[in-house]
C-alpha positions in Angstrom: -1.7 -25.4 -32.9 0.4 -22.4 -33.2 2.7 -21.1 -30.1 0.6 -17.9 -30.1 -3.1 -17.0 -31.0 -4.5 -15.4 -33.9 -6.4 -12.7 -31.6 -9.2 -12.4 -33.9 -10.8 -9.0 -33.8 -14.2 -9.0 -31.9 -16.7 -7.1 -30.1 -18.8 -9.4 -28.3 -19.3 -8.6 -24.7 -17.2 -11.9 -23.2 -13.7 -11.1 -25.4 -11.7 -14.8 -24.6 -7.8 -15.0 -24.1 -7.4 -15.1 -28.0 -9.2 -12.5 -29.3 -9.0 -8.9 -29.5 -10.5 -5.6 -29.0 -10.0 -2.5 -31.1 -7.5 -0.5 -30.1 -9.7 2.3 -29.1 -11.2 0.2 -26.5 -8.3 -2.2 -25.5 -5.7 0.5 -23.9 -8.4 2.0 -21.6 -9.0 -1.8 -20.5 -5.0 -2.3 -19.9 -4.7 1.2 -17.9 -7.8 -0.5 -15.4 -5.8 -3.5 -14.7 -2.5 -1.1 -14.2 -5.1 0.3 -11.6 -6.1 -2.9 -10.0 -2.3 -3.7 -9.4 -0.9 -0.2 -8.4 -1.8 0.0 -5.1 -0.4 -3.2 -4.2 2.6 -3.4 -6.6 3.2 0.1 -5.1 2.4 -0.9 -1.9 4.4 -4.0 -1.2 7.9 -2.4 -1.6 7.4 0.7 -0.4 6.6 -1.3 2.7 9.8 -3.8 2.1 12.0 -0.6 1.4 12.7 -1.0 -2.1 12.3 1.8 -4.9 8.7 1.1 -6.1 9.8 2.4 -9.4 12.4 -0.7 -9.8 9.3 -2.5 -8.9 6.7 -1.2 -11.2 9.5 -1.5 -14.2 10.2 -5.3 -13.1 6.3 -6.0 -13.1 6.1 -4.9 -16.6 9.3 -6.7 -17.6 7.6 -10.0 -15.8 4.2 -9.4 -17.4 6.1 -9.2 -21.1 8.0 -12.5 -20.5 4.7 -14.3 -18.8 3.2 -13.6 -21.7 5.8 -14.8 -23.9 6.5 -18.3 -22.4 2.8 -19.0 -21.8 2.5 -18.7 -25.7 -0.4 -15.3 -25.0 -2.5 -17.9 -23.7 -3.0 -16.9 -20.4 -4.3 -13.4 -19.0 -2.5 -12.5 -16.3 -0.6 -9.5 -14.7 2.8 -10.0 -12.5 3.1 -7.5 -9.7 5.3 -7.3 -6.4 4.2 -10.5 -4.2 3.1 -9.9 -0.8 4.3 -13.0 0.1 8.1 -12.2 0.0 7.5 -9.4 2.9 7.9 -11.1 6.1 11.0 -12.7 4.8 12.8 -9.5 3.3 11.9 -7.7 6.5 13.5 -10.4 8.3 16.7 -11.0 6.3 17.2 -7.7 5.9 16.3 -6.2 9.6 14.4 -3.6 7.4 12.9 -1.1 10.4 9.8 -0.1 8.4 10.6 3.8 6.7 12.4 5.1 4.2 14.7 2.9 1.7 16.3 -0.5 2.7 19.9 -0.2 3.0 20.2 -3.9 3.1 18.2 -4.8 0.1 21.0 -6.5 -2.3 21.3 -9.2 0.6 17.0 -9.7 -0.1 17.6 -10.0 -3.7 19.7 -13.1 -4.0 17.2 -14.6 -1.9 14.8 -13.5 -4.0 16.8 -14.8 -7.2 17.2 -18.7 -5.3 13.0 -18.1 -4.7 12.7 -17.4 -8.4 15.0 -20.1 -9.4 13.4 -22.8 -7.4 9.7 -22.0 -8.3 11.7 -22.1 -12.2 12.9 -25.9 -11.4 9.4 -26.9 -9.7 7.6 -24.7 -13.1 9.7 -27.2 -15.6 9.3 -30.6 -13.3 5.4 -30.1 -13.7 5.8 -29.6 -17.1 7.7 -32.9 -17.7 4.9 -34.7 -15.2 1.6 -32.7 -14.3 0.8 -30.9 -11.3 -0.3 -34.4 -9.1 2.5 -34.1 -7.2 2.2 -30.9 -6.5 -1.4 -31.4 -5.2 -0.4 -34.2 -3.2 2.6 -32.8 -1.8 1.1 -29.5 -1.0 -2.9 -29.8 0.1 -5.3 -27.4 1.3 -4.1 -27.7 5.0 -0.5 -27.2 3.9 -0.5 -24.1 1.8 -3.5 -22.6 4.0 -0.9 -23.0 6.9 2.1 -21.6 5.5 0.3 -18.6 4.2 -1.5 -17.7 7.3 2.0 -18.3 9.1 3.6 -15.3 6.9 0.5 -12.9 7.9 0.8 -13.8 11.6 4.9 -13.9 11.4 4.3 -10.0 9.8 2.3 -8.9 13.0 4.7 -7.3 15.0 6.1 -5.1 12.1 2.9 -4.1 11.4 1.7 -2.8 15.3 5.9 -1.7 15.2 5.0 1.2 13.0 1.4 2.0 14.4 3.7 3.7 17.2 3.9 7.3 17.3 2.3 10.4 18.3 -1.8 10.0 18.8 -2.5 11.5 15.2 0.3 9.3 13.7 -2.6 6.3 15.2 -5.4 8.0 14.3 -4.5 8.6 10.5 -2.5 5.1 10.3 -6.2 3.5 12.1 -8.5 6.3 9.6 -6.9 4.8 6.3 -7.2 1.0 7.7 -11.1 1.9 7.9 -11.3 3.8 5.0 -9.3 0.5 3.3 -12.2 -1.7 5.2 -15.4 0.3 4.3 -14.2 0.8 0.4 -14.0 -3.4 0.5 -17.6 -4.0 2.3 -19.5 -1.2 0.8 -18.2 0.1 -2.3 -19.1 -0.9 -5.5 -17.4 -4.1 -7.7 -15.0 -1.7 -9.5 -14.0 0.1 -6.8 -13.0 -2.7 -4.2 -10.9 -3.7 -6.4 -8.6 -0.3 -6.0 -9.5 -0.2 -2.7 -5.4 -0.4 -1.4 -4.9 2.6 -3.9 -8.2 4.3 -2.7 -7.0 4.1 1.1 -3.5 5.2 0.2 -5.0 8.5 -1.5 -7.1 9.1 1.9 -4.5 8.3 4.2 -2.4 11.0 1.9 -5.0 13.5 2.0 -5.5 13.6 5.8 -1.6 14.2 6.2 -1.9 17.0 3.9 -4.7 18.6 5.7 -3.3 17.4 9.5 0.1 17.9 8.6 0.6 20.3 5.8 -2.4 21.8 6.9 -2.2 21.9 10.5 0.8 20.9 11.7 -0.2 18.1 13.8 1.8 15.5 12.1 5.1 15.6 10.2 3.9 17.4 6.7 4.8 15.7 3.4 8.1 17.6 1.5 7.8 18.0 -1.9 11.1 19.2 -2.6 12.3 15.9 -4.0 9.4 15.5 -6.6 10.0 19.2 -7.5 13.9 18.6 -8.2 13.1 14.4 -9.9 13.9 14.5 -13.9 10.8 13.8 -15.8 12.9 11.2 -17.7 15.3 8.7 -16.7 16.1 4.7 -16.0 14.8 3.7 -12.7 18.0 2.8 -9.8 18.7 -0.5 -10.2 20.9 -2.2 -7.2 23.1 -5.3 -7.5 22.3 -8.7 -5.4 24.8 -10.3 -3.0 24.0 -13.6 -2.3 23.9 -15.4 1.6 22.8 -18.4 3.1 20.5 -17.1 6.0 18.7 -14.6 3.0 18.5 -17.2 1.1 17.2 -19.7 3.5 14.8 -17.3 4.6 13.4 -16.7 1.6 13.0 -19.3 -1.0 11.0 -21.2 0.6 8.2 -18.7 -0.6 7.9 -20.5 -3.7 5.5 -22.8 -2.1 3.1 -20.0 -1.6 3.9 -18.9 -5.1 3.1 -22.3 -6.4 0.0 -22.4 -4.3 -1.3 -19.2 -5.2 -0.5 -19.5 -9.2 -1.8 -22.9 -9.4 -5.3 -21.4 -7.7 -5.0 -18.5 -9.9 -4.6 -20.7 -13.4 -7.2 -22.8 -12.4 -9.3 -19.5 -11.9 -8.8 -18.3 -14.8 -9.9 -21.5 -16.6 -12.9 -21.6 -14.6 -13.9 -17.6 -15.9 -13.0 -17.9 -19.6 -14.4 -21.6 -19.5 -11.2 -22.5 -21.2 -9.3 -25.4 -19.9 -5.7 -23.7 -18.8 -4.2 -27.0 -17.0 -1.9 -27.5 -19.9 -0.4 -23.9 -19.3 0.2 -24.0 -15.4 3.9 -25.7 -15.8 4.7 -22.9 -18.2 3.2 -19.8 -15.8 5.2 -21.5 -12.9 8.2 -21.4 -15.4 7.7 -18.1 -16.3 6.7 -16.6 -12.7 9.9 -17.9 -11.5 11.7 -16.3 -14.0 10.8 -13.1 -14.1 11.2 -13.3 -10.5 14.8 -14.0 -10.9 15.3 -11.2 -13.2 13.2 -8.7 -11.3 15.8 -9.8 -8.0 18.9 -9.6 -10.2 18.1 -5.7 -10.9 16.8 -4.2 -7.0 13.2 -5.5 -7.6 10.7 -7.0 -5.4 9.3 -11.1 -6.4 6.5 -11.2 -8.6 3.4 -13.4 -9.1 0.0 -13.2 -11.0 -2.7 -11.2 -9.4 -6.1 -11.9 -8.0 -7.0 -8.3 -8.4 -6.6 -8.5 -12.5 -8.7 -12.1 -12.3 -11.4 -9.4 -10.4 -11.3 -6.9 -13.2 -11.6 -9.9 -16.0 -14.5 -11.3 -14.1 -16.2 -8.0 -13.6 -15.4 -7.1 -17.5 -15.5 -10.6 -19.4 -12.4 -9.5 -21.1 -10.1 -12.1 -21.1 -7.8 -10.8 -24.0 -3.9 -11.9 -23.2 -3.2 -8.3 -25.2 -4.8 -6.3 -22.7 -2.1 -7.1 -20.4 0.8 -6.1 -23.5 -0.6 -2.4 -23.2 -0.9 -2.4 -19.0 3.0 -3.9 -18.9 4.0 -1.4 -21.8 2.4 1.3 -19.7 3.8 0.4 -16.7 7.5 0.4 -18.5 6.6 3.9 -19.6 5.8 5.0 -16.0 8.7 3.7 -14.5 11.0 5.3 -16.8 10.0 8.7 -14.7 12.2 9.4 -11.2 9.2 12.5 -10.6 6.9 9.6 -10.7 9.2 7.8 -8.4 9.7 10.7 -5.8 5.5 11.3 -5.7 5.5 7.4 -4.5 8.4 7.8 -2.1 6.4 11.3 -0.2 3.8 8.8 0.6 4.2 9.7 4.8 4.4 7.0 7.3 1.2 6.8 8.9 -0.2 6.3 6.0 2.4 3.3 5.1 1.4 2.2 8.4 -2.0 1.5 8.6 -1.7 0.1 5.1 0.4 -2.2 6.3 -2.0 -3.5 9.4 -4.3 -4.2 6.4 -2.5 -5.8 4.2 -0.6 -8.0 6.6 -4.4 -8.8 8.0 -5.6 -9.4 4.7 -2.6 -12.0 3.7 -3.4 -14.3 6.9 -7.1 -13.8 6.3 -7.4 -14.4 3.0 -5.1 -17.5 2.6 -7.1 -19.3 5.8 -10.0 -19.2 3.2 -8.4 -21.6 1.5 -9.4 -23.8 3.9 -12.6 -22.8 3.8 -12.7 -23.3 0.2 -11.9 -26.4 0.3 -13.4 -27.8 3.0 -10.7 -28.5 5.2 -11.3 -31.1 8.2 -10.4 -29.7 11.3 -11.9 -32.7 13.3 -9.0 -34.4 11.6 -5.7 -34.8 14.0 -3.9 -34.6 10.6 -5.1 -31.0 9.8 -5.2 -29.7 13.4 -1.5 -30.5 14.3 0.1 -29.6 10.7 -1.6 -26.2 10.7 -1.4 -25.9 14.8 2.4 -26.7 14.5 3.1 -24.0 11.7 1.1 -21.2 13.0 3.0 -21.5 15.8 6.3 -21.5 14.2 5.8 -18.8 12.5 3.9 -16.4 14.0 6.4 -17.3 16.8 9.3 -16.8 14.3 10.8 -20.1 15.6 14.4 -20.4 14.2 16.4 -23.0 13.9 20.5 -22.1 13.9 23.0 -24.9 13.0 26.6 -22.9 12.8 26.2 -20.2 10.0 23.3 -21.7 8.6 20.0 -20.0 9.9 16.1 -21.0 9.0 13.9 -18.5 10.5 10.2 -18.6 11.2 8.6 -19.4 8.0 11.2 -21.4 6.9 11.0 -23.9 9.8 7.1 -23.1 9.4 7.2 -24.2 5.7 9.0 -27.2 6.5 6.9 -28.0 9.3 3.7 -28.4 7.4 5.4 -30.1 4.6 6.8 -33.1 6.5 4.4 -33.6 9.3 1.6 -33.7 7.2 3.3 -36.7 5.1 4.4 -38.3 8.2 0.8 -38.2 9.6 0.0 -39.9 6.5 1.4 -42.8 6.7 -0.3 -45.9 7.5 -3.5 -43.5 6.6 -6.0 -45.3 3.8 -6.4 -42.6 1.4 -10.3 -41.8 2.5 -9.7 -40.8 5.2 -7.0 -38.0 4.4 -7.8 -34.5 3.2 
């Protein structure tokens, strides 16, 4: 078998990983899944502090080179993780508005992430994902993912303070977020982030700009921003407390790619096991390279796997054109400075949702699979991490510090296996 696909030329309605569609047809698919990743590739380090347009460049970078090692085999998108945002805010002691003027000491955590979720990427190559599985079950990734939402908490209510209209539009674009998700139709939940964020901007422009009742968005910025140029990139220093804090997240990226490849083979009813090694590899990575130059970590997205199962396109090209475009956007500081007027209200009550949506989302994992909670083993490993991190318990041995979802991470990890033992294997889950 070749390393990449012939992408025959087809159109039949389900278009698999390696076939194509004509051109005509293929770039408007590839600007939809730029869409379904905006708002949170947009979102995520705007909230972290970083330059979004580093971080849209990065995801296109990390899209090109997942695409390369996985052979064009898998469909997939890489935009900013969510799961790096508790951590960054912590390592960092980012307050929540305007740029991060600690962000180099976040990216050589974010480089060790990427490097580690590299080394565990190649040792499932050499030896299947088993250990993985058994190392890291349902209760234990459920846990540590839940633990980052809940450990994210008080940054999120931290900038719903303000004036009673700063609430009130912050609270406006969380239900806006909320109703687009319950009652709008397939295509549009999946912008829903992006949707919100365009509300929430609207009602400062009319409140603000408008009336005066809130801090009006300047313009001046996008007005003086070159059409043209390469986006700011910033240099990583590299510390043991960042980097404690934050490579640890490459559990959560190896939880949620694994899910995600296994996903993807269940849609295009193409067995992708083979490949998940190799999209570890690669995720890793590109997240090293996207930390080396002032960008955010990456992983694959569940909001592309939406669009692919909404549009039975499963082409690995269609996500060629949505990186290329996404290069092509991010060489543009104007594009950069409309991203940064985004006002903080708005960034606020974003941020409530998302944070929500992290610990919500990664407890149905549990539900997924069926989790026992009548089990001791289950109850205390997830009890015991939720509590370290939402807690932010951290441990401090001379200059070596492991905050809240470190110690949380590490928690679930070993007390599940030491609950284990002496266990007969039917009655674990």
């Amino acid at each position: 078998m070749a390393y990449f696909p012939n992408w025959r030329l087809t159109d039949n309605i389900t278009v698999l990983p390696d076939e194509r569609l004509p051109t005509a047809a293929a770039v408007p698919m590839g600007i939809q899944h730029l869409l379904a990743m905006s708002g949170s590739t947009i979102v995520a380090p705007l909230i972290m502090g970083f330059d979004p347009n580093v971080a849209v460049f990065f995801s296109g970078i990390g899209t090109l080179l997942f695409f390369l090692i996985t052979g064009g085999r898998v469909p997939s998108y890489l935009g900013s993780s969510f799961a790096f945002i508790a951590v960054v805010i912590a390592a960092t002691g980012y307050s929540g508005s305007g740029p991060n003027a600690n962000i180099a000491l976040a990216l050589g955590g974010i480089i060790a992430c990427g490097a580690l979720y590299a080394i565990i990427g190649l040792i499932v190559m050499g030896v299947g994902t088993g250990w993985v599985e058994k190392l890291m079950p349902p209760a234990v990734t459920g846990a540590i993912g839940v633990a980052i939402g809940l450990n994210l908490a008080p940054v999120a209510v931290g900038q719903l303070k303000g004036t009673h209209a700063h609430i009130i539009i912050a609270l406006m674009t969380v239900l806006c977020m909320a109703v687009i998700s319950a009652y709008g139709p397939r295509a549009t939940r999946r912008v829903a982030v992006l949707l919100a964020l365009v509300f929430g901007y609207v009602l400062v422009l009319v409140f603000g700009n408008g009336m005066g009742l809130v801090p009006g968005i300047n313009f001046d910025a996008v007005s003086s921003a070159a059409w043209f140029g390469l986006p700011h990139f910033v240099k990583p220093e590299f510390t043991w407390p960042a980097i404690t804090l934050i490579a640890p997240v490459a559990i959560v990226l190896v939880a949620e790619n694994l899910g995600h490849i296994k996903a993807l083979g269940s849609i295009t009813g193409q067995n992708m096991d083979r490949y998940i090694g190799r999209g570890f590899f690669a995720d890793g990575v590109a997240t090293m390279i996207s930390g080396s130059g002032g960008g955010t970590g990456v992983t694959t997205y569940a909001e592309n796997i939406g669009v692919m199962a909404m549009t039975k396109v499963y082409s690995t090209l269609v996500f060629v054109i949505a990186a290329c475009i996404a290069l092509a956007l991010s060489m543009s500081p104007k594009f950069g400075a409309i991203l940064q007027t985004i006002p903080a209200p708005v960034l606020a009550g974003l941020a409530v949702s998302v944070f929500g949506l992290i610990a919500s989302a990664m407890a149905r994992i549990w539900v997924v699979n069926k989790v026992d909670f009548s089990d001791p083993r289950n109850l205390f490993t997830v009890g015991i991490a939720l509590i370290f991190g939402a807690g932010d318990f951290t441990v401090t041995i001379g200059d070596f510090a492991l905050g809240g979802i470190g110690t949380s991470t590490l928690a679930a990890l070993v007390l599940y296996q030491l609950l284990g033992i002496g266990r007969r294997e039917t009655t674990a889950s």
